[in-house]
N, C-alpha and C positions, 0 to 999 in steps of 0.2 A: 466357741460357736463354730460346728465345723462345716454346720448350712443354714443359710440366712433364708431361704426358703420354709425351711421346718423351723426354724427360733419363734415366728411369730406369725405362724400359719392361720389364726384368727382372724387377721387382720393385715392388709397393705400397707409398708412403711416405705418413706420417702428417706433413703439412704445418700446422704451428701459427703460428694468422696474426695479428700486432702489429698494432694501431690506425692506425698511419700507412699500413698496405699499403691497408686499407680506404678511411681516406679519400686518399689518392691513387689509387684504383680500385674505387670501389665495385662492381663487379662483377669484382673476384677471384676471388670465390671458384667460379666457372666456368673458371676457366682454369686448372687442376688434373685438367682430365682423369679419369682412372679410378683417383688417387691420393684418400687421405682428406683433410680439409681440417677442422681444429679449430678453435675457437674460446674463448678461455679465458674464465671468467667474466667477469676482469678489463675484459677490452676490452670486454666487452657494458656493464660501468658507464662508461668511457670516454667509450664512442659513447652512451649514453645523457645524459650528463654536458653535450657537445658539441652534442648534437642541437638544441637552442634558441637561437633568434636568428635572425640575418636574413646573419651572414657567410657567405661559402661552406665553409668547411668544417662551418656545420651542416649544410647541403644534402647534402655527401654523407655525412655521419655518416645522415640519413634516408633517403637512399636504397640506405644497406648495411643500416639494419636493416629495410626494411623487405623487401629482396631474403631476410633472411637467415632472416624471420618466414613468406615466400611459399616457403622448401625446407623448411624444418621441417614446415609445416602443422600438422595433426594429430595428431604422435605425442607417444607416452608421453616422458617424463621416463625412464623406462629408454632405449627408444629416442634420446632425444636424444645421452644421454652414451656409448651405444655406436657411433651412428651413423646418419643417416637417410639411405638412398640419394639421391643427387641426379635428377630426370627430367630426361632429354634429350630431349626432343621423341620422336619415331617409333624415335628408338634405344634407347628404353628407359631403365633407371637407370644413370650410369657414377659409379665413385666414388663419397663419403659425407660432408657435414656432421654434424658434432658439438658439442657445448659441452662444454670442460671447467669440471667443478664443482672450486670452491674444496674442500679436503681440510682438516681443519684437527687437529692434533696428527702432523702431518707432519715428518722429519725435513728440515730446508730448506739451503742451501746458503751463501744470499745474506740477509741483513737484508730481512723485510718492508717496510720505510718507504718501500719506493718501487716505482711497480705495474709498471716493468719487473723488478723482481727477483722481483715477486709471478709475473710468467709464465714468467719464465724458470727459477724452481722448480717450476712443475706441469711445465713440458717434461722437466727433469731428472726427475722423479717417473713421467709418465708411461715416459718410455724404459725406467727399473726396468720397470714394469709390463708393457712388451710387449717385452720383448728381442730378439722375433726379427724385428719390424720396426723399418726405415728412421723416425726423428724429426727432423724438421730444424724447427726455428723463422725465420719468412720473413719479415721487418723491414727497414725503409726505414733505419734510426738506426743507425749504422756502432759508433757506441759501445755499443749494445746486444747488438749479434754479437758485439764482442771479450770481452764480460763472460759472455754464452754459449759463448762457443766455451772460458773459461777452466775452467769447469765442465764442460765435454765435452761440450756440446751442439754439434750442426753446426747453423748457422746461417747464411743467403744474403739476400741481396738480391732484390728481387721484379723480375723481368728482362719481364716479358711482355710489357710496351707501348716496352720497350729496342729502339729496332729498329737503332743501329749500337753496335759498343763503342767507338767512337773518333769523336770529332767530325769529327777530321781526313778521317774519311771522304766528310763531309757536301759537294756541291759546291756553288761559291762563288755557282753561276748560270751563268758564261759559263766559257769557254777561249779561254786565251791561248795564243795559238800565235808562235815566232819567226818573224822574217822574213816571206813572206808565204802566206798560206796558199793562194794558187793555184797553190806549187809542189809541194803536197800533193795535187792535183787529177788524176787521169788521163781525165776526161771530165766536158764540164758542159753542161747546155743551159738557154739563155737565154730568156727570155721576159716581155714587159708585161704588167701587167694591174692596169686604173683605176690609172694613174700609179703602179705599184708595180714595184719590177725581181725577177722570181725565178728562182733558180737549182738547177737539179737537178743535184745533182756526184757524182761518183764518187771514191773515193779511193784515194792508189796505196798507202798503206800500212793497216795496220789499224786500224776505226773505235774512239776512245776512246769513254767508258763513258760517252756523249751523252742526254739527255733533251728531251722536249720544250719547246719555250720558253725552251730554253737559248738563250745566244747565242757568236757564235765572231769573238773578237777576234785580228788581227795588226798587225805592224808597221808597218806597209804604208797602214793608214789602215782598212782592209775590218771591220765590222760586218756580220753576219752573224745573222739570228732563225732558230731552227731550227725550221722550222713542220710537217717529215713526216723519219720516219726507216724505212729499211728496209735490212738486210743493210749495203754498204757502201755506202749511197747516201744520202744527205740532201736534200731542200728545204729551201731557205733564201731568207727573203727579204733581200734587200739595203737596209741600212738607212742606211747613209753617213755616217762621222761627222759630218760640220760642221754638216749639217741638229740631229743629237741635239745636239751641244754647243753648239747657238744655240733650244734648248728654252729655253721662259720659261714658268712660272707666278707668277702675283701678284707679276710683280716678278723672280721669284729663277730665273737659269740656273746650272744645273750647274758645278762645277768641274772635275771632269774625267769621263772616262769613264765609269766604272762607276755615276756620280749620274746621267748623262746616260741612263744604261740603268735605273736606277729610274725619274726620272720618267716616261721613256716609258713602263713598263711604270702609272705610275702615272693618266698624264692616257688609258690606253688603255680605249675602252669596252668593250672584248672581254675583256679579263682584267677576272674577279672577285673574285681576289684576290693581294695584293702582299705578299709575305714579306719584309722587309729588314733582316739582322741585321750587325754591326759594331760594332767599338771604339765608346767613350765618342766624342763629337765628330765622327764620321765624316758628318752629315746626316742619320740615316736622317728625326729627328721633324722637321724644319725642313722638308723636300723633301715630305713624306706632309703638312703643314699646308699651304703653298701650295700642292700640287694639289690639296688637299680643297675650302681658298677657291677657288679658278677655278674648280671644277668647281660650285659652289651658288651662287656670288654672281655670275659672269660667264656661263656656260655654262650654267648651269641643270641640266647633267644630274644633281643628286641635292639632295631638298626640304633635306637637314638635316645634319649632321658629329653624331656620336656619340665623344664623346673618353671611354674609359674607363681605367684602367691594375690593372696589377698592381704592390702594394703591400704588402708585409709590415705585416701589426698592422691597414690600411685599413678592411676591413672590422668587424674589432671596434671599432676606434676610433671611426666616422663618427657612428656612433648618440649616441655624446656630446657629437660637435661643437655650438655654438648657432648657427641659420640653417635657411634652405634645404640641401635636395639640393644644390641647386648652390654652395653656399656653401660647404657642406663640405667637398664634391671639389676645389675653387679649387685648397688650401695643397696637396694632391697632386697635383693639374696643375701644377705650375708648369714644367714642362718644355716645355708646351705655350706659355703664356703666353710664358714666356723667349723662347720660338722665335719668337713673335708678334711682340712689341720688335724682336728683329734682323731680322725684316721689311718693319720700319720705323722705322730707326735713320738714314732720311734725312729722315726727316718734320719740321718744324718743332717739330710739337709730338708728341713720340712718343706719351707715356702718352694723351693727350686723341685723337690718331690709334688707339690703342689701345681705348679704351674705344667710340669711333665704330662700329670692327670687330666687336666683339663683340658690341653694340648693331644691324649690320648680320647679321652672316654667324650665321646658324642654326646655331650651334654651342656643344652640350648635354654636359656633365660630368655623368658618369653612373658610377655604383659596381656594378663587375660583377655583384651580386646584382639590381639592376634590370633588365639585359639578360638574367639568366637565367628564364627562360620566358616571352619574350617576340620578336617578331617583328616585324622591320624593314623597309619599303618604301623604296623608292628615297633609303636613306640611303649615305653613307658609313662605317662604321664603323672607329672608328683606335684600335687597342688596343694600350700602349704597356708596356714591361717584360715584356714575353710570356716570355722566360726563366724568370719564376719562376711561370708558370703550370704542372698536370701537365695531362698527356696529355689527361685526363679533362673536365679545366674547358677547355679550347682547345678540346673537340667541342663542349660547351657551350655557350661561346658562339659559335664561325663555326656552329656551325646555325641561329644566329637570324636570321642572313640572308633576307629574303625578296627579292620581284621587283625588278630593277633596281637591287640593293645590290650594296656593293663593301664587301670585308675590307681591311681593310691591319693587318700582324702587325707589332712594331716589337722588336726584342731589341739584346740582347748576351749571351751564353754565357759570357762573362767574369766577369759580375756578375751571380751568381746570388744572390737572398737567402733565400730559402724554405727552411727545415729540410727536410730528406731528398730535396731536388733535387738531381741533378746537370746535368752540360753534358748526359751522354749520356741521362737520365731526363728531359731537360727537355721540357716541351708542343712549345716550339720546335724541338727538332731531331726531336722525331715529326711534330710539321705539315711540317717543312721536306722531310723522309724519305716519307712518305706522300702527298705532293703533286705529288711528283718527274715525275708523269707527268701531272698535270693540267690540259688544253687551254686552261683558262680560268684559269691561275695562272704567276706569275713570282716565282720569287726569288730576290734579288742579296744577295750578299757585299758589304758597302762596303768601300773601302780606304781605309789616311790618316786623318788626325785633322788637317782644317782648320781646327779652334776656334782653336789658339792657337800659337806654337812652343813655348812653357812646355808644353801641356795635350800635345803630339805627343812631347815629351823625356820625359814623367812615366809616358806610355802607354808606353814602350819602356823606362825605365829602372827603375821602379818597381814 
């Protein structure tokens, strides 16, 4: 449901909103259109509960109550709990925020003892109350709708920032096409430019559903960037494999194709940001840490590496840890580190080659609450389990990018850890979805799990 405005345009529904929808979108409660939008007491002690500390979910617990304190304004306490229109800008008021007030000598449904039952009986209470309107209760907790929906509450999922219902939608980055794809071709024109080969083709059959910055792989050997699209016509520049699969950074070339199309896309100064999702072992963090190193300690092009990650428990935990910021992010990098070691796993003395590196290469372990409101100059930033980020924290943080910075997004879809994420709710398949057109962004699909033959058997059979 990608507007709850148009879902049920018939008719006005009284949408009551759970704590998780909040803080996975503190600005929900705009995206309801000219439908009501409630608030139960419950959640306002919730979010108040929440709102302290330095993790990111106080952040957005502060920034829904404080959104929630700037619709209300001024009005009465009657007002509140019947409804205060919402302002839309020049279109006037659409729709109405409310709070429901605790009731108390109520007959209840569910055992108070726990405050999803506490709201999921004012929903049942209020629907008594208004029977000739639409009540749905809109919650992230899949468990929480089925214990709603058994009391006769309609109950959904918060779909707004859902932009596909199936991953499988999502594309890989490139197309592979059989045989070769200049038998696909009914017109091409060739042309140089500064050592570069490009191609304007024409197709004989109809163009699949291409993006920019895609790339278009066949059998045949031809790589192919898609740098212009129009009707059934593509520019492409010619990219050749043997050149991509004899890429080196710090050391490390590509295994097969599809790494060979990350790093380019990763060592490229034109793209500012590198999406690369796949299985456990597939390269993405090994390939984004050697182009990070060549790019600051050999090349120069960016002062610093920003290594942060998403982390279930991370940010509550860090504040207990003893040490440094950076001390404490260490034991949660360690994927970065790992990757480090196998960088240099030919070195005589690894660890002591290790500690040299990190000692040399400007590279800062940082807990995404530090990146958030803050801005970055000719950094690289490498942000690592982006999967269990939502929508909301991934604008977050790729806004802190300033001049001359480069994103690099790093998931698996697979292994989501986060309470009320899914593949299809995930930050990642919204950045990956809303990017799709973006001149200055590439993202690959990895294939294969080259860690181990054990770690490739466990990913397929497990």
């Amino acid at each position: 449901m990608d507007d709850y405005g148009r879902s049920r345009a018939t008719q006005p529904t009284l949408y009551v909103l759970d704590t998780n929808v909040l803080i996975h979108d503190p600005n929900a409660l705009l995206n309801f259109q000219e439908h009501q939008v409630a608030i139960p007491m419950t959640v306002l002690e919730e979010l108040d509960q929440l709102k302290a500390g330095k993790h990111s979910v106080a952040a957005e617990c502060r920034q829904a109550i404080r959104l929630i304190d700037k619709l209300l304004g001024d009005a009465t306490p009657e007002e509140v709990e019947l409804g205060v229109p919402i302002q839309r800008g020049k279109s006037g008021p659409s729709g109405s925020l409310s709070i429901l007030m605790s009731k108390r000598g109520e007959p209840n449904t569910l055992p108070e003892d726990l405050n999803d039952n506490k709201i999921i009986n004012q929903v049942v209470e209020l629907s008594k109350q208004r029977p000739g309107v639409p009540v749905v209760l809109v919650t992230k907790d899949i468990n929480m709708r089925l214990k709603a929906r058994a009391c006769g509450v309609a109950a959904e999922d918060y779909h707004t920032d859902q932009l596909v219902d199936d991953v499988g939608q999502l594309s890989p980055g490139y197309h592979s096409v059989s045989g070769s794809f200049w038998d696909r071709v009914s017109k091409v024109e060739t042309h140089q430019g500064h050592g570069r080969t490009w191609h304007r083709v024409q197709l004989t059959d109809n163009l699949p559903a291409v993006h920019i910055n895609e790339f278009i792989i066949d059998e045949q050997g031809f790589v192919g960037w898609i740098k212009g699209i129009k009707a059934d016509e593509l520019l492409l520049l010619d990219l050749h494999q043997e050149p991509l699969l004899h890429q080196e950074a710090w050391g490390l070339r590509p295994r097969d194709i599809h790494q060979a199309l990350a790093l380019f896309a990763l060592l490229d100064p034109d793209i500012h940001l590198v999406n690369l999702s796949g299985a456990a072992g597939s390269g993405k963090t090994i390939l984004a840490l050697a182009a990070a190193i060549e790019q600051t300690v050999v090349s120069k092009r960016y002062r610093r590496i920003i290594a942060t990650r998403s982390v279930q428990g991370l940010d509550e935990d860090i504040g207990f840890l003893p040490g440094t910021e950076a001390e404490k992010m260490e034991p949660w990098l360690g994927a970065i580190t790992d990757n480090l070691e196998a960088l240099h796993m030919e070195d005589e003395n690894t660890h002591g080659s290790i500690d040299y590196i990190l000692q040399k290469v400007p590279l800062q372990f940082k807990s995404l609450n530090y990146i958030r409101g803050r801005s970055f100059q000719q950094s690289l930033i490498l942000i690592d389990e982006c999967q269990n980020l939502t929508p909301h924290q991934m604008k977050t943080i790729i806004t802190r990018a300033g001049n001359g910075s480069k994103v690099v997004c790093l998931g698996n879809l697979a292994q989501i850890d986060t309470p009320y994420l899914s593949a299809t709710s995930s930050g990642l398949t919204y950045l990956t979805e809303r990017f799709k057109d973006f001149s200055h962004g590439v993202h690959i699909t990895l294939q294969g799990v080259p860690r181990s033959v054990l770690a490739e058997y466990a990913e397929a059979h497990m």
